[in-house]
C-alpha positions as YAML, in Angstrom:
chain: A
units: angstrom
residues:
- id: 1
  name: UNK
  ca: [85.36, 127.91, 118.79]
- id: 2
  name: UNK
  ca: [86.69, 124.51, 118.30]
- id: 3
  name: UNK
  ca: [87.82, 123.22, 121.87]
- id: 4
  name: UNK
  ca: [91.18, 121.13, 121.01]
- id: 5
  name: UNK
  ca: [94.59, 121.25, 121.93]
- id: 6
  name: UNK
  ca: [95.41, 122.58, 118.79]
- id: 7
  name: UNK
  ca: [96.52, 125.90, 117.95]
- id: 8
  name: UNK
  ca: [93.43, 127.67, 116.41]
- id: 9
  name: UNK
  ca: [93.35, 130.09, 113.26]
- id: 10
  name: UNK
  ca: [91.08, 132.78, 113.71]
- id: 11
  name: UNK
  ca: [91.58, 134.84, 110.67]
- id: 12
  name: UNK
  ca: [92.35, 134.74, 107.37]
- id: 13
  name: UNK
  ca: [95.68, 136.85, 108.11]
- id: 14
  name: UNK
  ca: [96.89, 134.28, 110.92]
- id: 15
  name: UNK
  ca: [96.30, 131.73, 107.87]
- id: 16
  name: UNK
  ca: [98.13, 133.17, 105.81]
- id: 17
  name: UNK
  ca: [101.10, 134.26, 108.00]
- id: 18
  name: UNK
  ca: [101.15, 130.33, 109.04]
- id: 19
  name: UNK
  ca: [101.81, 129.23, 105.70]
- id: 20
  name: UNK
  ca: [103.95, 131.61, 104.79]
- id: 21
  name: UNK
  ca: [106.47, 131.06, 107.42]
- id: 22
  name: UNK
  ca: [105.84, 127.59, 107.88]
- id: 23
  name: UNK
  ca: [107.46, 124.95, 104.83]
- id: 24
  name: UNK
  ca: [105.04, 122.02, 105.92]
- id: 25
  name: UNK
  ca: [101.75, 122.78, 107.42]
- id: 26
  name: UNK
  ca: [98.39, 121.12, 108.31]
- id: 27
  name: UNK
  ca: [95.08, 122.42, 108.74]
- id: 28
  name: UNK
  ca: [91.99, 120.86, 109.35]
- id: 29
  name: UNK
  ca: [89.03, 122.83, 109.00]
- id: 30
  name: UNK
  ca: [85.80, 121.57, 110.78]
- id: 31
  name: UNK
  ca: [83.77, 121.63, 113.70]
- id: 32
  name: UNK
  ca: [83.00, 119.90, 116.82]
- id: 33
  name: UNK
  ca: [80.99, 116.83, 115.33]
- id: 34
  name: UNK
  ca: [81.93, 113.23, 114.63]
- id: 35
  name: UNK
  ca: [83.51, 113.66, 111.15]
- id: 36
  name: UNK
  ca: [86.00, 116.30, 112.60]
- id: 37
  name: UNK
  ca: [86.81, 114.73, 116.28]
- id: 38
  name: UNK
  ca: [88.56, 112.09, 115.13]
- id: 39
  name: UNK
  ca: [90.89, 114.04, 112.86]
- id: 40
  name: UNK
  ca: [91.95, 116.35, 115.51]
- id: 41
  name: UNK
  ca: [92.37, 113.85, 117.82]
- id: 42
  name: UNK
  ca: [94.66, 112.15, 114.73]
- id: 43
  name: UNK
  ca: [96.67, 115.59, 114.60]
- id: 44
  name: UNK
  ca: [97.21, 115.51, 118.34]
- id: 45
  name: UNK
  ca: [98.79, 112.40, 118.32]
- id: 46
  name: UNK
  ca: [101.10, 112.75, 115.59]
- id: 47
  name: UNK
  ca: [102.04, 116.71, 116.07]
- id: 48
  name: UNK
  ca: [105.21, 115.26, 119.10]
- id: 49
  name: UNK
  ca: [105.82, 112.74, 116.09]
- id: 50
  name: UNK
  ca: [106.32, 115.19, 113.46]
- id: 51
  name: UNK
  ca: [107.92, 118.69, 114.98]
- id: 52
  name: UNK
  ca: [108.89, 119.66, 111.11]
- id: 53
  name: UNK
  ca: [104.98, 120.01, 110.57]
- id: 54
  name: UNK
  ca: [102.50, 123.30, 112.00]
- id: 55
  name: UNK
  ca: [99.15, 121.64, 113.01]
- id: 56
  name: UNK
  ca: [96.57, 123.78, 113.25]
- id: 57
  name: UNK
  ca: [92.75, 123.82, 113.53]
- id: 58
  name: UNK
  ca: [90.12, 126.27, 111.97]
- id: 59
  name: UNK
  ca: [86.78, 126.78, 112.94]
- id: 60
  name: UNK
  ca: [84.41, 126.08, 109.60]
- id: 61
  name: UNK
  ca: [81.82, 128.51, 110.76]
- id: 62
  name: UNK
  ca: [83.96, 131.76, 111.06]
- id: 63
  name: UNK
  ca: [84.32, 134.38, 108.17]
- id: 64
  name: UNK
  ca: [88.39, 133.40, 107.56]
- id: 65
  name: UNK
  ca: [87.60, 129.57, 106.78]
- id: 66
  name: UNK
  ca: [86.94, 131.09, 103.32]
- id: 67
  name: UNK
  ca: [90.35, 131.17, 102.89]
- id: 68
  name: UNK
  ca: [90.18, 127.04, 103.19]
- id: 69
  name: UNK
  ca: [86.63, 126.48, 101.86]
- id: 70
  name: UNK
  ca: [87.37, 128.18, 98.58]
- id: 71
  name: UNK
  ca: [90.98, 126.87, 97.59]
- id: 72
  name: UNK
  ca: [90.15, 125.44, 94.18]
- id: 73
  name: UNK
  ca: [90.97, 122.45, 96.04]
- id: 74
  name: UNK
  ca: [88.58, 121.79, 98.19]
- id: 75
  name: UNK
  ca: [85.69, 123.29, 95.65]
- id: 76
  name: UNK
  ca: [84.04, 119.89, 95.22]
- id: 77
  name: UNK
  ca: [84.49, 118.38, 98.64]
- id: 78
  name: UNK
  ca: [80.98, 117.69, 100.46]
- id: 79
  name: UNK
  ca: [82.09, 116.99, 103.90]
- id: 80
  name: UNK
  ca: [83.75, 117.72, 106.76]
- id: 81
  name: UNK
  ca: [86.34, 118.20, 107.55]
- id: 82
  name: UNK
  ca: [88.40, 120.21, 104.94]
- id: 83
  name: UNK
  ca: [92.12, 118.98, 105.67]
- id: 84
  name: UNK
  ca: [94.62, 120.76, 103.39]
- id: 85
  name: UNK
  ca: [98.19, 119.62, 103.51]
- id: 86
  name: UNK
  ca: [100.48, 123.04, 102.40]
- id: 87
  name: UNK
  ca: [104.20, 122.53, 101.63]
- id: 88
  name: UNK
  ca: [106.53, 125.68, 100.27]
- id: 89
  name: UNK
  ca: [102.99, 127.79, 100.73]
- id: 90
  name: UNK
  ca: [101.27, 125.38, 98.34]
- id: 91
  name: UNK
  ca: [99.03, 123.10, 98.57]
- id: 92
  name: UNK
  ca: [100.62, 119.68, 98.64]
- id: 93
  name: UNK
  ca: [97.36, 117.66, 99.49]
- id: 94
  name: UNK
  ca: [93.79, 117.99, 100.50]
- id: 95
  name: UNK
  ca: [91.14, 115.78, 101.63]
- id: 96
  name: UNK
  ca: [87.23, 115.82, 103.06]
- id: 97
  name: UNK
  ca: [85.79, 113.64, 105.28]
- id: 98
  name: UNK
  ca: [86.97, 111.64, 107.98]
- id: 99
  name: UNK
  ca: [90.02, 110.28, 107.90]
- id: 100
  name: UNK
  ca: [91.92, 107.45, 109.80]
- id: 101
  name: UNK
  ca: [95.37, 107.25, 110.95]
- id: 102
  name: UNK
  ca: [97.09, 105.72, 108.45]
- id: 103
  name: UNK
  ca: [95.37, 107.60, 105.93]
- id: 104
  name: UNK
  ca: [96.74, 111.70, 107.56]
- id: 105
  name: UNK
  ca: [100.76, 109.67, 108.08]
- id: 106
  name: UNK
  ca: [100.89, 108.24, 104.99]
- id: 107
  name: UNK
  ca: [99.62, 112.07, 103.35]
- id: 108
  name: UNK
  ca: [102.60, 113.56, 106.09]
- id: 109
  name: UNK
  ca: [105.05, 111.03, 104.76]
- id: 110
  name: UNK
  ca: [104.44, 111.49, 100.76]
- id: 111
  name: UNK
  ca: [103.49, 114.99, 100.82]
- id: 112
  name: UNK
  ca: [105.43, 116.91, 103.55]
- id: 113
  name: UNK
  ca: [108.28, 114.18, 103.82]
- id: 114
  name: UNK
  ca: [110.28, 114.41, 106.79]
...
């Protein structure tokens, strides 16, 4: 359980339904370490900033982060977190690692627009 104030996906149908019905979403898959905190925290920040985006966390140790960890996107990546960027129920960006500020707006701004 990742303890953020994020909403959590739990399985791989709550993934799915989230992209589906969402045109611009965010998910950061990771746990509670010091790669990961500082994304969320990121994603906290900026979720009043951008109400056009769904931010959401996933737990990288559960069964339905397969859905994330084997996107054909993310099948080199060697850290965490996994942060995939979905637009129109694609994938519009993804990264691995940590990431700063500057680096998860400007992603929002090119990727999902406003």
């Amino acid at each position: 359980m990742l303890y953020t104030n994020l909403k959590h996906l739990e399985t791989e149908q709550e993934v799915r339904e989230v992209v589906e019905n969402n045109e611009k979403v965010m998910i950061c898959c990771g746990r509670m370490g010091p790669m990961c905190l500082p994304v969320y925290s990121i994603m906290e920040e900026l979720e009043p900033e951008y109400p056009h985006i769904a931010f959401y966390d996933q737990d990288f140790d559960i069964p339905a982060a397969g859905i994330i960890k084997n996107l054909p996107d993310c099948a080199l990546f060697m850290g965490l977190p996994f942060t995939v960027y979905f637009k129109n129920g694609k994938v519009a960006a993804a990264t691995t690692s940590i990431q700063n500020k500057d680096q998860v707006t400007k992603i929002l701004d090119t990727e999902l627009g406003n």
